[in-house]
C-alpha positions in Angstrom: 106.0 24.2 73.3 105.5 26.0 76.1 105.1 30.1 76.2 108.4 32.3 77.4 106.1 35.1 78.9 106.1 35.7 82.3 103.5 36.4 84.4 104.3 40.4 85.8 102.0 43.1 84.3 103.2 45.2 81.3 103.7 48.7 80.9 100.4 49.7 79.2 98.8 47.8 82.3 100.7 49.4 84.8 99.7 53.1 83.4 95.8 52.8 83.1 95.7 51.7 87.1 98.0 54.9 87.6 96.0 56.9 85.2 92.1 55.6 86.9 94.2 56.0 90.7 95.2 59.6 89.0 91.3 60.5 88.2 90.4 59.4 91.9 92.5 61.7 93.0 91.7 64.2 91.4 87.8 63.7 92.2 88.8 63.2 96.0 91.1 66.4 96.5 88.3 69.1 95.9 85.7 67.4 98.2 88.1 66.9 101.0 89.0 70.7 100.5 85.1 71.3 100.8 84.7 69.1 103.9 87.7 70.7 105.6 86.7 74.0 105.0 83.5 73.4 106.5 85.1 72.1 109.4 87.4 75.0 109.8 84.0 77.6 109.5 81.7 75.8 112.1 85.2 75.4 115.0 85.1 79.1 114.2 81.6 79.8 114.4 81.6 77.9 117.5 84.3 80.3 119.1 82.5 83.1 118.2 79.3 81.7 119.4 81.1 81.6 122.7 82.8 84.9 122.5 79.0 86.2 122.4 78.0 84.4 125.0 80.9 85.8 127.6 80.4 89.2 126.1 76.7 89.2 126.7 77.4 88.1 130.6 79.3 90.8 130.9 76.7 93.2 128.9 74.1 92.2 131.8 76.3 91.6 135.0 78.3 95.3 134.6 75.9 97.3 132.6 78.8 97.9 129.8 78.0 98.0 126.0 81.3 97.2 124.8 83.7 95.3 126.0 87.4 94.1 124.3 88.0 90.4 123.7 91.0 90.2 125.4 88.9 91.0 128.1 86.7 88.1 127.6 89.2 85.2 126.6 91.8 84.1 129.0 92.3 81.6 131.9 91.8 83.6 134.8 88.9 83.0 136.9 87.6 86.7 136.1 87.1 86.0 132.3 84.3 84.4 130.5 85.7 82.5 127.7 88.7 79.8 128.1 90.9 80.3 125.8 91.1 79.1 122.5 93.6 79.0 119.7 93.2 79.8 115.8 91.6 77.2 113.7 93.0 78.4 110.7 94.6 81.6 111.3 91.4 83.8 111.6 91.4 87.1 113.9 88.2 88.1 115.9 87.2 91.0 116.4 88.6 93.3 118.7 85.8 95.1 120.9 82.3 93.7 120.8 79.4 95.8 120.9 76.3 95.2 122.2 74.1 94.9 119.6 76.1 94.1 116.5 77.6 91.2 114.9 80.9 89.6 116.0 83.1 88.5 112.9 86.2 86.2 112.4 88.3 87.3 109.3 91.2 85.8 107.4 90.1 82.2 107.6 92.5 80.0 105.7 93.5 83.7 104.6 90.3 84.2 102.5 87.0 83.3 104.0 84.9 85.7 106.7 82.5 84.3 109.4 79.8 86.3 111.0 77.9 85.8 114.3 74.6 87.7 114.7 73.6 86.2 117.8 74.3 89.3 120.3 
């Protein structure tokens, strides 16, 4: 005599593939968190990278030693730096000065990027 089973999965079946798709999940989350914060720091790092560069134009072409950044950033043919938005909800800072390090802050509302390159 033939068997009555049929041929679906059962129950016990159907929760290990949810339980192993659970645990690769959970394995994937923090390293996509990783790579995207990464991401976020170095888009930021390259906006400050230019902010430096427009602020250091200015350093040499009017013989200043500070200059604000609203100064810099904008789409007038008078400003250095086209303008950029937030990456991830960061400020800049406000007046650069010749000299000392330019910093983002509030990244992703924790993290704090530096650049030393003035």
């Amino acid at each position: 005599m033939k068997s009555s089973r049929s041929a679906g999965f059962t129950l016990v079946e159907i929760m290990i593939v949810v339980v192993i798709i659970g645990l690769l999940a959970a394995m994937a989350v923090p390293a996509f968190q990783k790579v995207r914060a990464t991401a976020q720091d170095k888009s930021v790092f390259s906006n400050l990278r230019q902010l430096g560069a427009g602020a250091n134009q200015i350093f040499l072409e009017q013989g200043v030693s500070s200059v604000a950044s609203t100064t810099l950033v904008g789409t007038n043919s008078s400003q250095y730096v086209k303008t950029f938005g937030t990456v991830a909800g960061e400020s800049y800072t406000a007046t650069i000065l010749q000299g000392t390090p330019i910093t983002a802050s509030g990244i992703a509302g924790q993290r704090t990027v530096t650049y030393t390159g003035l």
